[in-house]
N, C-alpha and C positions, 0 to 999 in steps of 0.2 A: 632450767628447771629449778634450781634453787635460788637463783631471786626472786621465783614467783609462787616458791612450796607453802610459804603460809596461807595462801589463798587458795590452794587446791585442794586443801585435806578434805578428805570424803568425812569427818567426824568433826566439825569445828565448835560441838559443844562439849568435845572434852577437854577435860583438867590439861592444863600446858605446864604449870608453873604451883609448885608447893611449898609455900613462905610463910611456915609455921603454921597460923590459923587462917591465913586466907590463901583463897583458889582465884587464880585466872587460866580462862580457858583459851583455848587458840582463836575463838573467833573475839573472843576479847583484845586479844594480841594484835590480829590482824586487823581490827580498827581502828584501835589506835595508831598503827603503822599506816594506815590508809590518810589518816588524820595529818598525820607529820607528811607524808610522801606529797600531799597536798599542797602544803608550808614550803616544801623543798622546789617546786615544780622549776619557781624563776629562778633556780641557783646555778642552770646550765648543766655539763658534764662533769666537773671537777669534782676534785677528793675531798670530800666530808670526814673529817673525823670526829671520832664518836668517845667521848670522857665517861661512863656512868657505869656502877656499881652494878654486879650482876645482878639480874635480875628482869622479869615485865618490862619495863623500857629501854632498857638496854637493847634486849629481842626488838622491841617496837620499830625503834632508833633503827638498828643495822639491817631489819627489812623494809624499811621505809626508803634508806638510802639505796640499796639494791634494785626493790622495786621501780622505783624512779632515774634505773639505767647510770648512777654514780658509781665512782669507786669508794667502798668503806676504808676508813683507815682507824681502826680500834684502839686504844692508847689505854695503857694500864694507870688504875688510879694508885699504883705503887710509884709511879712518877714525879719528880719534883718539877717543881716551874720551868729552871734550867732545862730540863731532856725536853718538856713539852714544848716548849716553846723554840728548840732548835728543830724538833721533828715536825712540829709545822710550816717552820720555815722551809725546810729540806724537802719536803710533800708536797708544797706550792698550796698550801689548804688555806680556804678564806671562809670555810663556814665549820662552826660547833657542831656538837650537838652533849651538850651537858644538865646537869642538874644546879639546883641553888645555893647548893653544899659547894661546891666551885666556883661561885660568883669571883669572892676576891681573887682566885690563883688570875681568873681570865680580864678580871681589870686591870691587873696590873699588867699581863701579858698582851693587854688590847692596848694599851696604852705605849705600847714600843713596836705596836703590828698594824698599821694602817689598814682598814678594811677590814678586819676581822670580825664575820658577823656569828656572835653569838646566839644558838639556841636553845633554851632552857625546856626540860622536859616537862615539868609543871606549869609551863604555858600552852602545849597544847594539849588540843581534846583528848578525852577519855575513847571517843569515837566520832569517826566520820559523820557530817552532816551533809548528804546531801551523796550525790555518783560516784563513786569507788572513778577515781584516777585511772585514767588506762596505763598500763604496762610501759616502760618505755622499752625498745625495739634495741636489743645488744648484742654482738654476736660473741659466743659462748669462749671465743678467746680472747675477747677485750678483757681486762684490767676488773676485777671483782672485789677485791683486796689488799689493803697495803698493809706488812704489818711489820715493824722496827723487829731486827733483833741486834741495836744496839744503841746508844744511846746520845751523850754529850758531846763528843768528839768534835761535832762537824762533819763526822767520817761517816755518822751511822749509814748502815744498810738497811734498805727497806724493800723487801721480798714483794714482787706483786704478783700476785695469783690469780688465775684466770678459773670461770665458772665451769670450765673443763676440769682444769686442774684440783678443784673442789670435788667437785662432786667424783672425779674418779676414788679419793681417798675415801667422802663417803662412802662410796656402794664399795667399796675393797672391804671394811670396816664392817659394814653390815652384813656382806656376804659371809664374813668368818667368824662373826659371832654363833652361839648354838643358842639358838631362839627359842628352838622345839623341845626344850626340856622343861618348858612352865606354859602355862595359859599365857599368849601375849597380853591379854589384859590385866596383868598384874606386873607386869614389868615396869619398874619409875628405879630411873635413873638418878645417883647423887653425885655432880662434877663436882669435883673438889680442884679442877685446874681453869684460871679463869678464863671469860668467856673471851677476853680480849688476847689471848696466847691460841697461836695454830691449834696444837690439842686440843685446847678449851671449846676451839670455835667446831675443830671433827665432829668431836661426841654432840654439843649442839645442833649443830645441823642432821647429823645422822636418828637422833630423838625426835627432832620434829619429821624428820621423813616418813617416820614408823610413829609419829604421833604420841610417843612415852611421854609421861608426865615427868617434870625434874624437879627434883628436892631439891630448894636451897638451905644448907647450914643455915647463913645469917651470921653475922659477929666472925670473929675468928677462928679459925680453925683448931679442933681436940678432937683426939679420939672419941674423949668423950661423945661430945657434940656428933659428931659420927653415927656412935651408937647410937645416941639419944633420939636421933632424926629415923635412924632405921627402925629402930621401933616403933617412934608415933606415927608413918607414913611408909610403914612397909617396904623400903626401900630392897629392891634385889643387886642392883648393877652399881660397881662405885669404880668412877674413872678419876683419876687425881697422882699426882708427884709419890713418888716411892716411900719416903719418909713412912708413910703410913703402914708400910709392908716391917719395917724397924720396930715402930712403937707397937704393933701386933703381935710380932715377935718378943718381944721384952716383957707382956702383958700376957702372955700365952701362959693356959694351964692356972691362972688365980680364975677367982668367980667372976664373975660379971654381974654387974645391979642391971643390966639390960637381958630383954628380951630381942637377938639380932637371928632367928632362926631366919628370918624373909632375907637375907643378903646368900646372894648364889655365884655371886661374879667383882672380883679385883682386879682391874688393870691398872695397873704403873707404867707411868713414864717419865721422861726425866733423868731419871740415874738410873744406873745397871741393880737390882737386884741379886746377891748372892743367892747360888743355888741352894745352897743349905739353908737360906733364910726361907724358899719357898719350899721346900723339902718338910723343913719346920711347921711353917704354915698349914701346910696339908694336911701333916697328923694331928696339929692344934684345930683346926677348923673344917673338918669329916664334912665333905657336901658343898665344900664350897672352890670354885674354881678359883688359880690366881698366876697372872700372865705377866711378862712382860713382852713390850713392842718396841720397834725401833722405828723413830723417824729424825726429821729437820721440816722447819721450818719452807725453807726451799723446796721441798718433798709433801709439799700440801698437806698434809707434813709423814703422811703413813708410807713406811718403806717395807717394812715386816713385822709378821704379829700370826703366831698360830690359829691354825685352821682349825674352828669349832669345838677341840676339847687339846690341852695342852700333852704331849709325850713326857710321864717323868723322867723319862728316861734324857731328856731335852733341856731340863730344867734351868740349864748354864746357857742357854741360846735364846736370840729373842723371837725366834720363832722364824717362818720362809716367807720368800718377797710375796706380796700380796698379789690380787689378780694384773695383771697389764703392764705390772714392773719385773725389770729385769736386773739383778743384784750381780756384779761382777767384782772382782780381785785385780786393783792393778797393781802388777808385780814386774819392776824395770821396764817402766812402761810400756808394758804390755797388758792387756784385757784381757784374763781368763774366769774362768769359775770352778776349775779344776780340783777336788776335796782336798782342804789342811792344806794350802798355799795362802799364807800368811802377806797383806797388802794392804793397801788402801782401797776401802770400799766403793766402789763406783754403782751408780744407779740411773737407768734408763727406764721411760714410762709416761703416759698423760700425766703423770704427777708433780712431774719436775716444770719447776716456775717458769713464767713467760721469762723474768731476770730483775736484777734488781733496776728501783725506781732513779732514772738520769744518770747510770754508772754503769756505764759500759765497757770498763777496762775490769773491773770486779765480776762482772758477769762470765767475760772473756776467762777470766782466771777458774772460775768455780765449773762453767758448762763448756766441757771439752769435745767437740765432735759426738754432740746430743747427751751423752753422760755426764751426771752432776757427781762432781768430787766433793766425798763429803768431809773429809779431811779424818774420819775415823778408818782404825787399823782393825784389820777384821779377816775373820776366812769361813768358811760354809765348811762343811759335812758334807758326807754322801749322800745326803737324803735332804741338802738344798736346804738345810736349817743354819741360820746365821751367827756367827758368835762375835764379842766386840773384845779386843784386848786392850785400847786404848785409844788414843788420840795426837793426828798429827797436827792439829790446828793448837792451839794457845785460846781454849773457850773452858772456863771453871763451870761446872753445871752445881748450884745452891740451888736447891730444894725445886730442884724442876727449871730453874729460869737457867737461861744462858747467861752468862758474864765473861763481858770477851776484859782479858788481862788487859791490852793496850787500852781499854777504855779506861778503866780505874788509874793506871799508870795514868795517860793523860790530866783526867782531874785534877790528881795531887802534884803535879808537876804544875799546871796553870795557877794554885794556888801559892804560887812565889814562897811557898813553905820548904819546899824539898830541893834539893841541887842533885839529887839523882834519888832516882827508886822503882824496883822493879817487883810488879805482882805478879802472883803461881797462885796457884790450888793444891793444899795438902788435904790427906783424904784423916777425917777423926773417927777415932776410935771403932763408931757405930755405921763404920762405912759412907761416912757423910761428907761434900767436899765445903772447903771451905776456903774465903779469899784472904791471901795472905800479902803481905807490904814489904820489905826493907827497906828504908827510906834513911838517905843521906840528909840530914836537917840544911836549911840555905843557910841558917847563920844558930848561933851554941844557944841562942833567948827560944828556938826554937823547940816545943814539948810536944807530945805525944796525943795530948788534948786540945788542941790548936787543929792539927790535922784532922781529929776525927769529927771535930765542930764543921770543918770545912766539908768532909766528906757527907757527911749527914744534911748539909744543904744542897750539897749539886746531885747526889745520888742517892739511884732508889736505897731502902732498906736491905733487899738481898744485895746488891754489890758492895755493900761497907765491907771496907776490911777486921775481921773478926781477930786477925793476928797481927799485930805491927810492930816492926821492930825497928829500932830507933840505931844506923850503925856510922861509925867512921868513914866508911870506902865500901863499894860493892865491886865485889870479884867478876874480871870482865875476859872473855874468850878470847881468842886470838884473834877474832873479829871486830872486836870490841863489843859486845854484846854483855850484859848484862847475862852472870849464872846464879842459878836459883842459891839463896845465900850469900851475903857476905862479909866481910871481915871487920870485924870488929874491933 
């Protein structure tokens, strides 16, 4: 059903996509997906991944390849050459689909990838000429999506998700949303989490199901900008990285040069929201709901998210498993869900991944006798509401993205600069986490500005390390493991 939703909508002359002064509607959308699925027909079965800024062709792009019975593989333009060009290789991908803004990253990466055929989005139509492409024929547990959540390594993981597993997250999502408190025809949506990240791609899909129009910011992300957009486009719903629940907070109670009365609904995800911050929230902002949810990537990615209006009384929890998932406590290896027993989360459901892409010993490790370990510590309520205390895994969560530690390690370590260093996440001030370094220099000509020149080529912008500390020796377990800190 959802490889084939942009062609089914009973309304396909409505507004789809809102980018500042111009509109495209979904039957616009879907022609030019029709146009591209066209292009793609001779490319076989294989993973396509797709480079391009949110927006119109991006949507075009990732239903084009769906429609035409491929696997999508999304790649964030916060990407350096280096990740892309290791995740293509890792993904066995030999077709594009990018924009002109990309040319050089993909010469030079086509020029070390035999075979790799590039497709630029300003080569094709605006719309189909000629008989809409038939469908190709998939069954709803093949392979829908591939999507990194890791990067340079060699080691990354790439999640593949099946049109099952999609769309159970969607209709979970949509079923717990409270709809019936506005006209749906004034509901437009503003993602603020990109469309190439599981979340980004939820709320996407689940907008085109229900046909809402989506507000794109454009440029960089501000509150500002926020505001600005809610007002000229009447936005209600705003799905995007927690950050936003901080700066509302901190901005709370001064005037506003905006008119945001049209905004009804905030969801966060990414980081944990402090309760007091949404306690805050509520009294700074009378009428306006504001949630958070829990999921992973592996979990298609919705695991819990309250049902239709949030309990204040709840406010510290990310709400209860959604329809068809089942949220368990493993506690000494045992499975329970028993109230206030403190464990590792465990999740069962259509939600949880076919597994990851050719890594079958990582699969093994994460999907235990059908239950996906999520490596967070966690315990439920009497009333089945979820709360998070931490984490057993070694994953820094920056402003919504995951950043696994051993990846950054890696980097600075390949870059012959360090003779030992070990990265953590410390949480600043305003609740926010952030990646931090110790690093052993490989020889004393060794600076601080050498490393971050390095880092800043092979990694995205959120995995830099924001704190580095330059030391003698790092303090090592009786393991020999590397402890947070060292000696100076």
């Amino acid at each position: 059903m959802i490889r084939q939703v942009l062609w089914n909508l009973e309304n396909q002359d409505r507004t789809a996509i809102i980018d500042g002064n111009s509109r495209i509607s979904y039957r616009a959308l879907a022609g030019k997906a029709a146009a591209l699925q066209k292009r793609l027909m001779g490319c076989g079965r294989g993973n396509i991944a797709i480079l391009l800024p949110d927006g119109g062709d991006y949507i075009a792009a990732l239903f084009a390849v769906l429609r035409a019975g491929m696997t999508a593989f999304p790649l964030s333009t916060r990407l350096t050459r280096h990740e892309i060009a290791a995740l293509l290789s890792q993904a066995d991908v030999r077709t594009v689909i990018t924009c002109a803004a990309f040319q050089p990253l993909f010469d030079e990466i086509s020029s070390g990838a035999a075979g790799l055929d590039v497709v630029y989005a300003e080569d094709f139509p605006a719309s189909l000429d000629g008989e809409l492409p038939a469908a190709a024929d998939v069954g709803s547990d093949e392979p829908m999506l591939l999507l990194g959540t890791s990067g340079t390594t060699g080691n990354a993981k790439i999640v593949q998700l099946s049109e099952r597993n999609v769309e159970s997250s969607v209709f979970a999502y949509l079923e717990n949303m409270d709809y019936d408190r506005m006209p749906e025809s004034d509901i437009r949506y503003l993602i603020a989490a990109p469309f190439s990240s599981s979340y980004g791609l939820l709320i996407l899909f689940a907008c085109i199901v229900r046909e809402f129009p989506i507000v794109l910011l454009g440029g960089a992300f501000t509150l500002d900008a926020l505001y600005r957009a809610a007002q000229e486009h009447k936005a209600t719903h705003y799905e995007g990285g927690a950050l936003v629940a901080t700066l509302m907070d901190q901005s709370a109670g001064r005037r506003l040069p905006y008119d945001i009365r049209s905004l009804r609904y905030f969801g966060f995800a990414g980081s944990k929201v402090p309760a007091d911050t949404l306690h805050r929230l509520l009294e700074a902002f009378p009428g306006v709901e504001f949630w958070t949810g829990y999921g992973m990537t592996e979990a298609s990615p919705l695991i819990a998210k309250p049902y239709k209006r949030m309990d204040p009384r709840k406010l510290a929890s990310v709400g209860t498993a959604v329809s068809g998932v089942y949220i368990g406590i493993e506690k000494d290896g045992v499975i329970i869900d028993a109230p206030y027993t403190s464990g590792e989360i465990v999740v069962k459901g259509p939600n949880v991944m076919i597994g990851y892409y050719r890594n079958e010993e990582e699969t093994r490790r994460i999907i235990k006798d059908g239950y996906l370990h999520t490596g967070d510590i966690g315990y439920l309520d009497e009333d089945g509401y979820l709360y998070i205390c931490g984490r057993k895994k070694n994953v820094i969560i920056v402003r919504g993205f995951n950043v696994h530690a051993e990846e950054v390690e890696a980097c600075i370590l390949n870059s012959r600069l360090a003779g030992d260093c070990h990265v953590y996440g410390e949480t600043d001030a305003y609740g926010n986490e952030t990646v931090c370094a110790d690093i052993v220099p490989a020889s004393p000509q060794v600076c601080e500005a050498q490393i971050r020149e390095y880092c800043r080529a092979h990694l995205s912008g959120y995995k830099q390390p924001h704190n580095i500390r330059m030391m003698d020796a790092l303090e090592k377990t009786a393991t020999g493991k590397n402890k947070k800190g060292g000696v100076s």
